[in-house]
C-alpha positions in Angstrom: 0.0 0.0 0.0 1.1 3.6 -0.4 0.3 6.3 1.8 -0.7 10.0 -0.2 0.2 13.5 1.2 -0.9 16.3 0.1 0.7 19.6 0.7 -1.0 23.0 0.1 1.4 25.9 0.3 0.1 28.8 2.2 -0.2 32.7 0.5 -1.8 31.9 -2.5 0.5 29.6 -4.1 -0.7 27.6 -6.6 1.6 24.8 -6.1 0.8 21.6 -4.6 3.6 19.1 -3.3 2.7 15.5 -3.7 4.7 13.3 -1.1 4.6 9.2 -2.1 5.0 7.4 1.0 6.3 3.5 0.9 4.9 1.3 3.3 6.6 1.3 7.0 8.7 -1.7 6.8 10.7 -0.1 3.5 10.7 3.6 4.5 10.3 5.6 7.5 10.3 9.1 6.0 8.6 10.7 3.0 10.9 11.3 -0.2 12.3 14.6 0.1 10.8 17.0 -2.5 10.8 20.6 -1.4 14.5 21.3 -1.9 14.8 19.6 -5.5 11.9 21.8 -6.2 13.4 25.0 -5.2 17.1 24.5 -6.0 17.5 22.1 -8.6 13.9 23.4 -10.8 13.7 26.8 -9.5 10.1 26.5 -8.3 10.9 29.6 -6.2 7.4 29.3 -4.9 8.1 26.4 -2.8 10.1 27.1 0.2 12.4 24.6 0.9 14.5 25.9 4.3 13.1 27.2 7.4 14.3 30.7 9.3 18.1 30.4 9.3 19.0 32.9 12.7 20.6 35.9 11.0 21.6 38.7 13.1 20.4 40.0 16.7 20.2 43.4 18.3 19.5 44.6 22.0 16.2 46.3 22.5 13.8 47.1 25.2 16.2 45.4 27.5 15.9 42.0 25.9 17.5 40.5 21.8 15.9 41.0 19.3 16.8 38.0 16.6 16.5 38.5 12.7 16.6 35.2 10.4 17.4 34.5 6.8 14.5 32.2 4.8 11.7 33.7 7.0 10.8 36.0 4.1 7.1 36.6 4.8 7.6 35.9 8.7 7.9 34.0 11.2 5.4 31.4 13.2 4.6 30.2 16.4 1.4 28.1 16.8 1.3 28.7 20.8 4.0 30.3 22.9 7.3 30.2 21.7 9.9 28.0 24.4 13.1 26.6 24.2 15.0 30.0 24.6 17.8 30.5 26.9 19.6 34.2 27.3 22.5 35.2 28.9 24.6 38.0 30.2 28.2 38.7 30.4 28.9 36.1 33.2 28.2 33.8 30.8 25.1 31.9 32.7 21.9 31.0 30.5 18.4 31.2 32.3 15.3 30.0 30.5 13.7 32.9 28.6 10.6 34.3 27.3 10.2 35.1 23.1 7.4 36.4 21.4 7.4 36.9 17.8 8.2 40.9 17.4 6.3 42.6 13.9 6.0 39.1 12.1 9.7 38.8 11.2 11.6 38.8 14.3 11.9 37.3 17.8 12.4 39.1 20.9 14.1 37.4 23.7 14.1 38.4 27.3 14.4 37.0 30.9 13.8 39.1 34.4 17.1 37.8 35.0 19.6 39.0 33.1 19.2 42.7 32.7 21.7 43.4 30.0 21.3 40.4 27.6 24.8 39.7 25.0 23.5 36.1 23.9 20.4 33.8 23.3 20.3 29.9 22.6 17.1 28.2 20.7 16.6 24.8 21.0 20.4 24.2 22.8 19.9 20.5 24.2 19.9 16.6 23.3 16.1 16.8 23.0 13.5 19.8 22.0 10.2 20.0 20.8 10.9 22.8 18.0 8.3 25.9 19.0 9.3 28.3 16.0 8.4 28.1 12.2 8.1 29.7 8.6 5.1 30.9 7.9 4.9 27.8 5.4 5.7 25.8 8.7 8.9 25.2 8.1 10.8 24.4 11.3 13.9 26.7 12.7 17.0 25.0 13.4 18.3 24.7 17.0 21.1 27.5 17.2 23.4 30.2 19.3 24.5 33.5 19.2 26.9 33.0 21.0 31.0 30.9 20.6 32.0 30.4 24.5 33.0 27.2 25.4 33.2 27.8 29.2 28.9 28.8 29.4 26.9 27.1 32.5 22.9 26.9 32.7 21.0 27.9 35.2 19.3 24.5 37.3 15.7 24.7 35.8 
């Protein structure tokens, strides 16, 4: 048996992505479509990589984080978790995000007054919180390059 999947791109594109599926036993993920699309046939209406993090910049006593690929936004379907910030003593405490004018991210904490770095996703095992707008996931990544950084006990 093979399994169908329909994709309908969001924004008005008038693409669809049809995903063949093999049966369990032979395959555990679908074939990989999206990037063939965009790179190799220049579909440039199918978006093939989620929000890449890009720059960041301190305001209202918090980051705010600009990505690459996240060209009509970003997305969050609840609240956005997984963020860590940290000040010059190098400690990361858990932090609250919020999507900032659909394309950016602020990050703040209570604790660390005068942010310098944020982490997304930095462990063995996260549930990703932070998309595209075509739902495309964001990569786990760091602002930051110190080796000697602690966490704060959660």
């Amino acid at each position: 048996m093979v399994r169908l999947t329909f994709l309908i791109f969001p924004q008005g594109t008038h693409f669809q992505e049809l995903r063949s599926k093999l049966p369990d036993q032979l395959q555990q993920h679908p074939l990989p479509l999206k990037t063939p699309l965009n790179q190799t046939y220049a579909y440039i209406t199918v978006d093939y990589a989620g929000p890449i993090y890009q720059s960041l910049e301190e305001k209202e006593g918090g980051i705010l984080l600009k990505f690459e690929n996240a060209e009509t936004g970003v997305f969050a379907y609840d609240k956005l978790e997984g963020f860590e910030i940290a000040g010059a003593d190098k400690v990361f405490y858990p932090a609250d995000a919020s999507v900032s004018g659909r394309m950016d991210v602020l990050v703040k904490s209570d604790n660390v007054p005068e942010p310098v770095a944020v982490r997304y996703a930095w462990s063995n095992w996260i549930e990703g919180t932070l998309f595209d707008t075509s739902l495309l996931p964001a990569s786990s990544f760091r602002t930051d390059d110190w080796d000697d950084a602690t966490q704060v006990d959660k």
